[in-house]
N, C-alpha and C positions, 0 to 999 in steps of 0.2 A: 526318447519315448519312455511315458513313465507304464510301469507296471500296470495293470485293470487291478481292481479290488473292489468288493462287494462284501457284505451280513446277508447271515443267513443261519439257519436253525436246522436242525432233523439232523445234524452229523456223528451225533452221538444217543446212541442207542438206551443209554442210561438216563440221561437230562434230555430228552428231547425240545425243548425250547432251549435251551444255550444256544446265545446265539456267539457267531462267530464270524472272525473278518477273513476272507479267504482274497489273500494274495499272488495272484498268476504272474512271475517273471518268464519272459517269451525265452524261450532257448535261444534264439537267435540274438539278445540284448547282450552284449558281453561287460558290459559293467555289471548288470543284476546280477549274471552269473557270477562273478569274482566276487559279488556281496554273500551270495546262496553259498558257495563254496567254502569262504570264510567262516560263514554261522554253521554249515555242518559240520564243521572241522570241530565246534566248541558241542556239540549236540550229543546227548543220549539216544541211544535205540530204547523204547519200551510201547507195546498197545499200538502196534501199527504206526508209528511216529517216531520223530528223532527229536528231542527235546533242548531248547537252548536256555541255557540257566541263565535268571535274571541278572544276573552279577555281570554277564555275559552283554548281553543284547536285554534290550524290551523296545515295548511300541508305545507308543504313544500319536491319539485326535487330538488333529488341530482344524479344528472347520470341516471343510469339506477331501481334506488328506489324512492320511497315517503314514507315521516316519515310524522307521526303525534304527534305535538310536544305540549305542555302544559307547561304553568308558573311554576306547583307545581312538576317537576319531569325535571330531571338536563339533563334524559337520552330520545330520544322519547320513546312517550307511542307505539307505532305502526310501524314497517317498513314491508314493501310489494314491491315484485319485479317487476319493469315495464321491458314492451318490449323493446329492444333497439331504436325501429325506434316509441315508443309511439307519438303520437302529444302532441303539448301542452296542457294546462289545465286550468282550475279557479276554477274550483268547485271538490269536492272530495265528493265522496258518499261513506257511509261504510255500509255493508250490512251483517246482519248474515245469511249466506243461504248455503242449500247445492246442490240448483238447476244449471245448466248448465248455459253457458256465453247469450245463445240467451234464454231460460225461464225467465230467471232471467231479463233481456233489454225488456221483453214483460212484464213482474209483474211490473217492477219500470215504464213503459209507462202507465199501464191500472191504478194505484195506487194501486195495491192489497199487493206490498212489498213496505214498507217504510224506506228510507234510512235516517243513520242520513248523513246531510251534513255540511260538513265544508271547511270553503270559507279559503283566504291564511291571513294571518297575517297581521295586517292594524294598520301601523305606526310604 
């Protein structure tokens, strides 16, 4: 079962059109989770978030998926299905939750869910 992932805007109070890919692993997947687990282990706390350094992890669209890809594993650690008609993207939020698409856009606004995020691959 892969991951749900969607684009979407309004989550940042500053840039309000940035849009962004919001990735939900089900708590009950236990591969995602050992993948979630791994990326928070490499992550910064800062601004309601835990941050994975691209050196680390990035993501990268392929069609109609996003993987999230790591130096130390040949295979991605992550793939999740996008909508065909998704918009573009910069930022990638991965989120362990089992709340709905608009709960879940109101907890990552209020900071009450903390996403790890991961920017794309630089250089």
């Amino acid at each position: 079962m892969r991951p749900r992932a969607w684009v979407t805007t309004g989550l940042n109070p500053d840039v309000p059109d940035e849009a962004f890919c919001v990735v939900v692993v089900d708590p009950r997947h236990e591969a995602s989770f050992h993948t979630l687990a791994w990326l928070g282990g490499r992550a910064h706390e800062r601004d309601n978030a835990f941050y994975v350094l691209t050196s680390d992890a990035w993501h990268a669209r392929r069609g109609g998926v996003v993987q999230i890809w790591s130096v130390e594993s040949p295979a991605p650690l992550l793939v999740a299905d996008l909508p065909g008609d998704a918009e573009p993207f910069t930022v990638l939020l991965l989120v362990w939750s089992a709340l709905g698409r608009d709960a879940l856009e109101t907890a990552l606004r209020e900071g009450t869910e903390w996403p790890l995020v991961v920017g794309p691959r630089i250089g």
